[in-house]
C-alpha positions in Angstrom: 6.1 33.3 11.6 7.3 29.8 12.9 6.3 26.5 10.2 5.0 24.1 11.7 5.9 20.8 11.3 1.9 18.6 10.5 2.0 14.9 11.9 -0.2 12.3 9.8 1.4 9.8 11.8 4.8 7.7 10.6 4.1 5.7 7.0 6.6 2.9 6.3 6.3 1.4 3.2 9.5 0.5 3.1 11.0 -3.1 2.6 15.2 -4.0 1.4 16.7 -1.1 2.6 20.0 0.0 3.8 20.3 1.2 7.2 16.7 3.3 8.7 14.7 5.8 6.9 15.1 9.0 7.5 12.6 11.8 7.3 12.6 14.7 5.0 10.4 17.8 5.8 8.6 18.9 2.9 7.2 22.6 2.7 3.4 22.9 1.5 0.9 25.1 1.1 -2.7 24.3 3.0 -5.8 25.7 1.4 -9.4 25.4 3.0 -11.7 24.2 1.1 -15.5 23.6 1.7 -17.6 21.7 -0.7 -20.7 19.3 -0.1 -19.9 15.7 0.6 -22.5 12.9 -0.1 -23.1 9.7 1.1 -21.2 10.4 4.2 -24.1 8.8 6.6 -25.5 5.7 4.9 -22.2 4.8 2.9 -20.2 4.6 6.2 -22.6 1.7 7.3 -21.8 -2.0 6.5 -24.6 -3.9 4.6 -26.2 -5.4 7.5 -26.9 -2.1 9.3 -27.6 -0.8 6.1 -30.5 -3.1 5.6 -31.6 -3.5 9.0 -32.0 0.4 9.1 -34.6 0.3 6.3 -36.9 -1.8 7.6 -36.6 0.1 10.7 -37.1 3.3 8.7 -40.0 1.5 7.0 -41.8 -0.2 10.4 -40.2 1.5 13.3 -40.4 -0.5 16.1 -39.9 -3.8 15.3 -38.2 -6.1 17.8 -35.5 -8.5 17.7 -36.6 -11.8 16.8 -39.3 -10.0 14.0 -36.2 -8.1 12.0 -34.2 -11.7 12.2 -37.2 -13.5 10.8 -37.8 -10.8 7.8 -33.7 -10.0 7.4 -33.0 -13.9 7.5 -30.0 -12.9 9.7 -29.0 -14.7 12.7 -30.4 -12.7 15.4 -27.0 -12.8 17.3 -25.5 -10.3 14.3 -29.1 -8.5 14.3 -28.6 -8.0 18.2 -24.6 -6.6 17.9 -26.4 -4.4 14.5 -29.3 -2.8 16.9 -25.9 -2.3 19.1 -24.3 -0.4 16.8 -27.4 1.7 15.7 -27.8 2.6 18.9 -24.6 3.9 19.6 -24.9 6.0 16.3 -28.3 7.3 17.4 -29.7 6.3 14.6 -32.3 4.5 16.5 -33.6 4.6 20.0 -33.9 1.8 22.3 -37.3 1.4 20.9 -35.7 0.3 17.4 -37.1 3.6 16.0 -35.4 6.2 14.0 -35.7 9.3 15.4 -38.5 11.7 14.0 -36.6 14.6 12.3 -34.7 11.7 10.5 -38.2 10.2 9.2 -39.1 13.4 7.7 -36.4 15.1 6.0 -35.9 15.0 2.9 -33.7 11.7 1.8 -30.9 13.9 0.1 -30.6 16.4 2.5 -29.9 13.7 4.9 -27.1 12.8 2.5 -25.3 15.4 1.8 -23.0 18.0 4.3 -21.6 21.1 4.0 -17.8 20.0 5.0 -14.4 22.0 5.3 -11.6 20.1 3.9 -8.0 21.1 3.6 -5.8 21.1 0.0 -2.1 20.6 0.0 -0.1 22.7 -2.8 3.5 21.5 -2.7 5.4 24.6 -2.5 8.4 24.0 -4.8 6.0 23.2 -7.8 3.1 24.5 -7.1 1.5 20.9 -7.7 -1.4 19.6 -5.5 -0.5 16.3 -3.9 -3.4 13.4 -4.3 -4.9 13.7 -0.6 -7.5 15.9 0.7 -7.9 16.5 4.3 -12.0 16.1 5.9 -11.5 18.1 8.7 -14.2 16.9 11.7 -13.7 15.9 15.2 -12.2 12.5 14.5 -9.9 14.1 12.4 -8.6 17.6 12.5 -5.3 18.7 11.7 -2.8 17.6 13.9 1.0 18.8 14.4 4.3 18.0 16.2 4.6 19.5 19.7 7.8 20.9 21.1 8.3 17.9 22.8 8.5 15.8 19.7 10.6 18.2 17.8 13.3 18.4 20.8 15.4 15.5 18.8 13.9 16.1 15.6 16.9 15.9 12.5 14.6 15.7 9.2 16.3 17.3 6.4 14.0 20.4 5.8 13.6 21.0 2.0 14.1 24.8 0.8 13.0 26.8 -2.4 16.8 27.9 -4.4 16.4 31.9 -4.9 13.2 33.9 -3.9 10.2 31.9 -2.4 8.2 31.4 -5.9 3.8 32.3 -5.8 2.3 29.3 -7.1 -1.5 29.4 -9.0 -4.5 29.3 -6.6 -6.1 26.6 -6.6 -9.2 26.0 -8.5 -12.7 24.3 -7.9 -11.9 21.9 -11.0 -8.3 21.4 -8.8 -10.2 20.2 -6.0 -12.3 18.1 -8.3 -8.9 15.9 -9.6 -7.6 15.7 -5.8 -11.0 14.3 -4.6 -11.1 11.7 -7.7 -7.5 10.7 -6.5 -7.8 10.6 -3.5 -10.8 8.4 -3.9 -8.8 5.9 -6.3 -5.7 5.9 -3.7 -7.7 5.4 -0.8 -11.2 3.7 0.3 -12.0 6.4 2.7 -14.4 8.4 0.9 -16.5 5.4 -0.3 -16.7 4.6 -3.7 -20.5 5.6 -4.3 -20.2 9.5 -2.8 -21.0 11.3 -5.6 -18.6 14.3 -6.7 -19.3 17.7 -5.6 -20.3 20.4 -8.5 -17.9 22.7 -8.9 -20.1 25.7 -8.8 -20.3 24.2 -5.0 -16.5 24.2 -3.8 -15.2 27.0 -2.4 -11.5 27.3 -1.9 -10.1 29.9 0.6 -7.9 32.9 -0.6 -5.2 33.2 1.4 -2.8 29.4 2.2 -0.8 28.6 5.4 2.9 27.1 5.0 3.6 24.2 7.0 6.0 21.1 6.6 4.9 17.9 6.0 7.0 15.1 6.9 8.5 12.5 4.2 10.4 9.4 5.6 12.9 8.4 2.5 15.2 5.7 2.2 17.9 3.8 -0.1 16.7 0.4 -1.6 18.9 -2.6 -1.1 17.7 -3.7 -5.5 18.8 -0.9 -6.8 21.0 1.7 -4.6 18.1 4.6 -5.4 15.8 6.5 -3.1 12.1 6.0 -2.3 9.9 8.5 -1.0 6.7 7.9 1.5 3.9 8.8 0.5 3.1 11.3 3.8 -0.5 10.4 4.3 0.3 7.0 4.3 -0.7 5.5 0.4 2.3 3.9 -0.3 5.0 6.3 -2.0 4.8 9.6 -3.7 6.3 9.4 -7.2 5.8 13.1 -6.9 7.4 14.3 -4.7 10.7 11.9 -5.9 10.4 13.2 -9.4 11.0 16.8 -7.5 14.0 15.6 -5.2 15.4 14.3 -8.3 15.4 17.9 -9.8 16.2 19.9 -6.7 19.3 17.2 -6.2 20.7 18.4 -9.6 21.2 22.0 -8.9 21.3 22.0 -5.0 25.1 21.4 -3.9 24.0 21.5 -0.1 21.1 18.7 -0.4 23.5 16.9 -2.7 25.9 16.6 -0.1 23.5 15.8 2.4 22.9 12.8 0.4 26.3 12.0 -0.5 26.7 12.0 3.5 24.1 10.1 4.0 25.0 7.4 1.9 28.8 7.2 2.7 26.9 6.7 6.7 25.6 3.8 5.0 27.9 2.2 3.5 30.2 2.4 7.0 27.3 1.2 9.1 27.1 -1.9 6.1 30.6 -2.6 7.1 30.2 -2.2 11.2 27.1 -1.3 12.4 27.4 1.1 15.2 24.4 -0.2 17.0 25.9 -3.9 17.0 29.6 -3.0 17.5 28.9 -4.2 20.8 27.3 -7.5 20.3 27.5 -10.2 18.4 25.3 -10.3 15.3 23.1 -13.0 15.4 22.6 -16.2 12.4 19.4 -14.3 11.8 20.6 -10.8 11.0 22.7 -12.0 8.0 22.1 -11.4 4.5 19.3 -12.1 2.9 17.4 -12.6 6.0 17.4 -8.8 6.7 16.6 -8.1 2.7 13.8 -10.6 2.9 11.8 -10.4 5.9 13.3 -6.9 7.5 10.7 -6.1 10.0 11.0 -9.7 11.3 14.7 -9.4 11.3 14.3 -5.8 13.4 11.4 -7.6 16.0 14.0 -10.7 16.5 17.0 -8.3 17.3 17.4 -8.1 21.2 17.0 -4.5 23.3 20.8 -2.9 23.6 19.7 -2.0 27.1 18.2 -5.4 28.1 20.3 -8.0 26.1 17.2 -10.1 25.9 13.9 -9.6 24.0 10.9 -8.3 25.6 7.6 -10.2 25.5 6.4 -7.2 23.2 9.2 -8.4 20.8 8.4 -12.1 21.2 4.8 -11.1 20.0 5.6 -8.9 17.0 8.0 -11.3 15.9 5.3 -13.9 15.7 3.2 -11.3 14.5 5.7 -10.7 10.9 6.9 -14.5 10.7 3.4 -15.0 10.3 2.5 -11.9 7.9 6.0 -13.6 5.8 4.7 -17.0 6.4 1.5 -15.9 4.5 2.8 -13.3 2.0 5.1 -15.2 0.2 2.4 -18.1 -0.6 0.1 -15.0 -2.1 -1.9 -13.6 0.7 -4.3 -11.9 -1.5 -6.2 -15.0 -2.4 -6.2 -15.7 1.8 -7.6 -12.7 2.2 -10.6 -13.1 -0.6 -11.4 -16.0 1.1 -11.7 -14.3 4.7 -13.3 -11.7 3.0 -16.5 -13.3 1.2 -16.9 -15.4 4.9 -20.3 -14.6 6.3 -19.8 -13.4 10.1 -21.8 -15.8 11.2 -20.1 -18.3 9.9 -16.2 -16.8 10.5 -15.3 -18.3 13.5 -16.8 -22.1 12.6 -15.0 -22.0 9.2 -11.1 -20.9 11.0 -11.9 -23.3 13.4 -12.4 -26.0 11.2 -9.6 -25.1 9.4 -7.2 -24.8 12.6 -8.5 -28.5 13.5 -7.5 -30.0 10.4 -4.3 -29.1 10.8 -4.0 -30.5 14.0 -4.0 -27.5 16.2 -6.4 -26.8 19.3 -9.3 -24.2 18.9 -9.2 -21.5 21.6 -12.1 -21.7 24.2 -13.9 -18.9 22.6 -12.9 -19.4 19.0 -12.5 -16.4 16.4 -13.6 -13.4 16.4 -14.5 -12.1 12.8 -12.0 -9.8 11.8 -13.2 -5.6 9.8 -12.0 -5.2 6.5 -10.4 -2.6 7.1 -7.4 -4.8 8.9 -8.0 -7.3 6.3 -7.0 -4.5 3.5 -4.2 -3.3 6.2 -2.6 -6.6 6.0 -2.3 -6.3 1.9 -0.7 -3.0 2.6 2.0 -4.7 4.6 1.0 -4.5 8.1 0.8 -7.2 10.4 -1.8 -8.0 13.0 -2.1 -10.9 14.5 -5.8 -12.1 14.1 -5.2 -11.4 10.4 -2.1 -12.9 9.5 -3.6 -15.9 11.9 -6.6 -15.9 9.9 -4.3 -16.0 6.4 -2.1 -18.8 7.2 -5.1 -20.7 8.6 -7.1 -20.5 5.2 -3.7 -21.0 3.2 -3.0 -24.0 5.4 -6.3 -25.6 5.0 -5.7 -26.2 1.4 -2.1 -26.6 1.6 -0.3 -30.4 2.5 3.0 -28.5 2.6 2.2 -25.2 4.3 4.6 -25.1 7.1 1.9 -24.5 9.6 0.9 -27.9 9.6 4.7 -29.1 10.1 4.5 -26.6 13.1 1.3 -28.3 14.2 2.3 -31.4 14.3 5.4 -30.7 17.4 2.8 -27.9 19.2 -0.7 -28.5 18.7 -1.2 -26.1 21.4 0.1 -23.2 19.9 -3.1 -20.8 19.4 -3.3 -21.6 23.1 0.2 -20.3 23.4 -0.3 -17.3 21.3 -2.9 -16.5 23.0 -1.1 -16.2 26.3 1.6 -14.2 25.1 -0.6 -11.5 23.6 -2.0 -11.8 27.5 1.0 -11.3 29.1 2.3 -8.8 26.4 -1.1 -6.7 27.0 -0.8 -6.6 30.9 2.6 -5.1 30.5 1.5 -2.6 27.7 -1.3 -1.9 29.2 -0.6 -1.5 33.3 -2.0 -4.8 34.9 -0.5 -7.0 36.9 2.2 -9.1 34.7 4.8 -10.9 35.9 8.4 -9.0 36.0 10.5 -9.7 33.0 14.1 -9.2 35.0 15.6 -11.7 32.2 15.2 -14.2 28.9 11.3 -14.8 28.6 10.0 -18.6 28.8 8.5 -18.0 25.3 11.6 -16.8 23.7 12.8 -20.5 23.1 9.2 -21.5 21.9 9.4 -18.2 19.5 12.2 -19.3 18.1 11.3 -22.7 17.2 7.8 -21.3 15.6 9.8 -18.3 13.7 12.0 -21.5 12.3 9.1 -23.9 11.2 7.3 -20.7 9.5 10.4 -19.4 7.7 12.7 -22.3 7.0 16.5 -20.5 6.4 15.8 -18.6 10.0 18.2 -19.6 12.3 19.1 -18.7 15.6 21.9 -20.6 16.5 25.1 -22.1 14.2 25.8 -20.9 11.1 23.1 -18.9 9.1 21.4 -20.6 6.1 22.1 -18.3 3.4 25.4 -17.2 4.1 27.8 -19.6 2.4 25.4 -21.9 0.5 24.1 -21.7 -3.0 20.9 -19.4 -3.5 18.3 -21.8 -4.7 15.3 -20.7 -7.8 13.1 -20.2 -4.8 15.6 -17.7 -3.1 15.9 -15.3 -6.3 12.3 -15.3 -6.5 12.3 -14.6 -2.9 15.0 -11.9 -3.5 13.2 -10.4 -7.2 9.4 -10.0 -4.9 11.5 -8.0 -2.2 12.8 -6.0 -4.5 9.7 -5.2 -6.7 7.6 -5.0 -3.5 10.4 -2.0 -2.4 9.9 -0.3 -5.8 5.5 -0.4 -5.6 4.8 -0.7 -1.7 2.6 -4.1 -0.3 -0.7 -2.3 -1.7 0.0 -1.5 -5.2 2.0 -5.2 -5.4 -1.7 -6.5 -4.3 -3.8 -4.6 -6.3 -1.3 -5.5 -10.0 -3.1 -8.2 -11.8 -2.0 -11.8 -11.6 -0.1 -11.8 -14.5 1.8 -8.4 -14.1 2.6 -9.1 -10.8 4.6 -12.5 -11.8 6.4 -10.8 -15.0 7.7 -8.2 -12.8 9.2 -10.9 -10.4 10.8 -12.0 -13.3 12.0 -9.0 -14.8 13.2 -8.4 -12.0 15.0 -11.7 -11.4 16.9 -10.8 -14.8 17.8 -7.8 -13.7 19.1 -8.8 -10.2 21.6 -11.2 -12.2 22.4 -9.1 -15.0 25.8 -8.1 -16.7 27.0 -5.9 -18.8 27.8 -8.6 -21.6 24.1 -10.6 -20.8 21.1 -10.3 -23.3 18.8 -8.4 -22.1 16.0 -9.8 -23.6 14.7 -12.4 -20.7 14.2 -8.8 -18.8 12.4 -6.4 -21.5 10.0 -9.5 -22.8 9.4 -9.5 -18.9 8.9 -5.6 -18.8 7.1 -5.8 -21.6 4.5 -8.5 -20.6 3.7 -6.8 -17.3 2.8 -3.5 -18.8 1.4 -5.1 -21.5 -1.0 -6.5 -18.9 -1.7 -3.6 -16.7 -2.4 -1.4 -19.6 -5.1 -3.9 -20.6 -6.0 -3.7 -17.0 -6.6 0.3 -17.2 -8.6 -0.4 -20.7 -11.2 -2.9 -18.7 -14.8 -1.6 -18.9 -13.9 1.7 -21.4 -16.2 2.7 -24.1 -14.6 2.2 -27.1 -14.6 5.5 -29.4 -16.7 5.6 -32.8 -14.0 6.7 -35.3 -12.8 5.5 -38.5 -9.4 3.2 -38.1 -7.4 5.7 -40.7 -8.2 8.3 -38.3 -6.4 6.3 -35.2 -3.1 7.2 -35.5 -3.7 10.9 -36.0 -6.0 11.4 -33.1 -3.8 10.0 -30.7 -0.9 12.1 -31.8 -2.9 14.7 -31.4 -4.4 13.8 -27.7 -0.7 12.8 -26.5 0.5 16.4 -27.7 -2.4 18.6 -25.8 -2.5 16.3 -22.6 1.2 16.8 -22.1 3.0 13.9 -23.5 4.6 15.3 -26.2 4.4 13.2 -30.1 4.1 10.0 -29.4 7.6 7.8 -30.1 8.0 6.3 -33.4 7.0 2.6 -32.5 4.2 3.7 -31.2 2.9 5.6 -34.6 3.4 2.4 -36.2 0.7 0.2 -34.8 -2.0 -1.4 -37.3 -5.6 -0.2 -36.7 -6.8 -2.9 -36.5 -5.1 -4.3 -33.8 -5.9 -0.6 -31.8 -9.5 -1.5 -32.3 -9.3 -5.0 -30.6 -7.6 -3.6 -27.8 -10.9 -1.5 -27.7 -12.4 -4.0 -27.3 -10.8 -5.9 -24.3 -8.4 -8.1 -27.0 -5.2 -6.2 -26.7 -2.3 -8.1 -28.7 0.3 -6.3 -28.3 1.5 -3.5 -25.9 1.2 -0.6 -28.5 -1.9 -1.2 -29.2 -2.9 -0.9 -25.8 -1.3 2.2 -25.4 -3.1 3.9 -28.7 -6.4 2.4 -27.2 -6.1 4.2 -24.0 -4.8 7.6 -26.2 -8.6 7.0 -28.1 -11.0 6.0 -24.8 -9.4 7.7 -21.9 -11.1 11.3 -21.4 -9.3 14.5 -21.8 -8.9 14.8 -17.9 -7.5 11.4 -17.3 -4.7 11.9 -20.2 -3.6 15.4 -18.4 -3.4 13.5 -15.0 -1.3 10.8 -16.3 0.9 13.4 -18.4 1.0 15.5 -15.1 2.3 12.7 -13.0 4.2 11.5 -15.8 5.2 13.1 -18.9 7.6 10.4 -20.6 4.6 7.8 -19.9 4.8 7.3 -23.6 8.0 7.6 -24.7 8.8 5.1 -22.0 6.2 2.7 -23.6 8.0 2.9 -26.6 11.3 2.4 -25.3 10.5 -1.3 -24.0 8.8 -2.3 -27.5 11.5 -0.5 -29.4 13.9 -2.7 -27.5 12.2 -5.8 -27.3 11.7 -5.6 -31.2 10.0 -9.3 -32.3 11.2 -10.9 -29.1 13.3 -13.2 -31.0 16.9 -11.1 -31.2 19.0 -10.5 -28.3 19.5 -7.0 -26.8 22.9 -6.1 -25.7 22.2 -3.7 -22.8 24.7 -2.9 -20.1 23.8 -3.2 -16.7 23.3 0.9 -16.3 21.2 0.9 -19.5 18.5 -1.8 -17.9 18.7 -0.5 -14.6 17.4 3.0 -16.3 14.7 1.0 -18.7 13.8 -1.3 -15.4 13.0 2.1 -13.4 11.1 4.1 -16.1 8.7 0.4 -16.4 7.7 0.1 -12.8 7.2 3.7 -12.9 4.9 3.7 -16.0 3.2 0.7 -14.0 2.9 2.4 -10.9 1.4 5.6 -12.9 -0.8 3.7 -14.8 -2.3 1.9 -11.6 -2.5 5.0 -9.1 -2.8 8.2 -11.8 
């Protein structure tokens, strides 16, 4: 029976690489499941059509101008909300609800029996953190012979006999569901979870491939796996490449291959052997800002770039423009904007700049592009909308530098994604036979927006002196390549600017350095995500003696074997404040969350994993007081760096 090779579409987390990804096909098991999903109606609807429903539901009927007056919304959004409703059938063009939904019973209407699929990963037997709602909108979709005709993924095979892996259980389905939940926003966060007297999962699994793009980070040499449904990357399925590539002398030579490729294309790229590489290209332009870098680089067939190009390189000097100033807080700010208000607020933000308001304004932008944006993907509205709100507030954004020679240029940007469209999109737009008349224009806006970008005469970066701002630029890349744009986001403040400098250290470590500027760096930032995890839990009722000997024994059952020496050593009391939200040091967090985490959360975390303590204890046992220097060579804190960001990532995701 032929695999078959599922397509979820082509995630690329990746940022500082070498070369391209490449794509690895990973064998899985698929199991259908059906269980009963709730909230899958009214938790789909956005606040406004949630509210505007009810007092439908309540007084069917009511017209326009009555459900502004009693909603106090403006009756242009109540008008676009009826739209919608409409369109759902959720009311008729009377503004009623129809009259089976008026009479059933409320949690019937809220709950449907649903068939989902599982995936097993066929090596381990593990279930990877996605489950699969299988509908109309999304069924299961695979490659066709068409796309596999070129297809060269590296398929990943079992050594020996195919092993039988256990069947997946109810309470299985349970843990994927509450992952998937905490990985992703699809499910909603108020659904409630399923009993498990209600799942069933099917007897018999299909094998099919899934596919993995991986690549080799520019930091630190070592590979990164996508996370194939698109959340990021899989620290699963890289813990079980790591194994296989220990006893597997054909995948190890496929890497070994792969990587020698790289290091010849480093020296002579084959796809610019050609031409002549461009200011632009250089290093660390194509470290920093690569998918700018890749939009600037001209056709091979053409010579010139396309208007499509022109656009997306607009499109990531923005997104870079507004990610290295801390998007997040943009984004906040675009988020908590009434809709009603969205367009007035960009507009006079865009004004006092200096730059001319399109005729029609802005159009209000879903969150769900808002949240894409924090994952790393660039649209333009949005990363518009982000420089806008940073420049507002900002003397020395360099939007208002780029305002002050173009005023015009939301005009202009709008008439490139006009002439782009037309050609994308088979109207009438004007032949492109040679060097577009916006290509000069782009050029000058991708230099204002990212000063160091050059496109002519030497590069900036190439033979000058890396300034404090370009090793922080250098240390974000790199941490950004180790967690993804999402998890970077989601890290609190104060992890998020330890790593960079942890990271900093590391980038300009040697063997004969002290270590210590990067472990009190590793140190703070797990320090601070641990307290993160800790936020909201019930603190348990036990004596303080007792501390240290229920954790041991919690760390030994959930799978992380006795907990490291400078972890046992903690004072009570300082366990309990960290109970309490006051945690003073990182072991103490780490015993708290032994204590207040439930049994099921520890096995997850063990499962994902197991050296999540010992790791822990590794950083304290080498930061010591923080007042002693810690000769570590350069191999030594590359292997303490990794197991860090990994406990991080674990302690964020698992």
């Amino acid at each position: 029976m032929t695999v078959r090779l599922m397509d979820f579409g082509s995630p690329n987390p990746f940022v500082g690489i070498f070369g391209r990804p490449r794509t690895l096909a990973w064998p899985v098991n698929t199991y259908r499941v059906t269980l009963p999903m709730s909230g899958r109606g009214s938790n789909t609807l956005n606040p406004f059509e949630q509210v505007i429903l009810g007092v439908l539901e309540a007084e069917p009927g009511r017209n326009l101008s009555d459900l502004a007056q009693v909603t106090c919304i403006p009756e242009g959004l109540v008008r676009s909300v009826l739209l919608r409703l409409r369109d759902r059938r959720l009311i008729d063009n009377d503004n009623r609800p129809p009259q089976q939904a008026s009479t059933a019973n409320p949690e019937d209407s809220e709950v449907q029996i649903v068939t989902a699929v599982v995936f097993q990963e066929a090596l381990t037997g593990r279930l990877l953190p996605h489950i699969q709602i299988l509908d109309e909108d999304s069924p299961l979709r695979f490659k066709t012979r068409e796309d596999l005709k070129y297809y060269q993924g590296r398929v990943i095979r079992a050594s020996g006999r195919p092993k039988s892996h256990a069947h997946p259980s109810p309470k299985d389905v349970i843990a994927v569901l509450r992952e998937s939940r905490q990985r992703s926003a699809a499910f909603g966060g108020r659904a409630k979870l399923p009993e498990l007297s209600q799942i069933r999962v099917a007897d018999d699994a299909d094998s099919h491939l899934l596919e993995c793009p991986i690549a080799i980070q520019r930091s630190d040499a070592d590979f990164r796996i996508a996370d194939p449904f698109g959340s990021g990357f899989s620290l699963m399925l890289e813990e079980v490449l790591t194994a296989r590539l220990a006893g597997d002398e054909s995948l190890q030579q496929w890497m070994t291959d792969w990587r020698t490729s790289l290091t010849s294309t480093e020296s002579g790229d084959s796809s610019s052997r050609d031409r002549t590489r461009q200011p632009f290209e250089a290093e660390p332009f194509r470290s920093r800002y690569p998918r700018l870098v890749t939009s600037l680089v001209a056709g091979r067939t053409r010579g010139y770039r396309s208007i499509a190009k022109i656009y997306a390189s607009l499109e990531w000097a923005l997104f870079y423009c507004a990610d290295t100033r801390d998007a997040a807080n943009a984004i906040e700010v675009v988020r908590h904007t009434r809709p009603d208000e969205w367009s007035e607020h960009l507009s006079r933000a865009a004004e006092q700049i200096g730059l001319k308001v399109p005729a029609y304004g802005f159009r209000a932008i879903p969150h769900g592009r808002l949240a894409d944006m924090l994952a790393g993907k660039a649209e333009m509205s949005t990363v518009l909308a982000a420089t806008l709100v940073q420049a507002e507030h900002d003397e020395a954004h360099p939007l208002r530098k780029l305002a002050e020679r173009h005023p015009g240029f939301l005009l202009r940007i709008q008439e490139i994604r006009e002439s782009r469209d037309e050609q994308e999109h088979g109207g009438a737009a004007e032949r492109q036979d040679g060097e577009s008349r916006f290509d000069a224009l782009m050029c000058e806006w991708v230099t204002a927006l990212i000063p160091g970008i050059r496109f002519d005469g030497p590069a900036l970066g190439t033979g000058h002196q890396a300034t404090a701002e370009d090793r922080r630029l250098d240390a974000r890349t790199a941490v950004i390549g180790q967690l993804g744009y999402a998890l970077m986001n989601r890290l609190p403040g104060s992890a998020r600017d330890a790593l960079i400098d942890a990271e900093r250290a590391w980038i300009a470590h040697y063997d004969s350095d002290d270590a210590l500027p990067l472990v009190g760096r590793l140190y703070a930032a797990l320090q601070s995500v641990t307290m993160d995890r800790l936020s909201g839990l019930q603190a348990v009722a036990l004596p303080a003696q007792d501390y240290r000997n229920v954790a041991t024994s919690r760390a030994e059952v959930a799978g992380f074997g006795r907990i490291p020496e400078a972890l046992s050593r903690v004072r009570p009391e300082r366990v309990r404040e960290a109970m309490f939200g006051n945690g003073s040091t990182l072991g103490a967090c780490a015993i708290a969350l032994l204590l207040v985490l439930s049994d099921e959360q520890l096995v997850k975390l063990a499962a994902v994993q197991p050296s999540l303590m010992a790791d822990i204890g590794a950083v304290i046992s080498h930061r010591g007081h923080g007042n002693e220097s810690v000769p570590l060579n350069k191999s030594a804190t590359k292997s303490l760096r990794t197991s860090a960001i990994n406990s991080i990532r674990t302690l964020m995701e698992a």
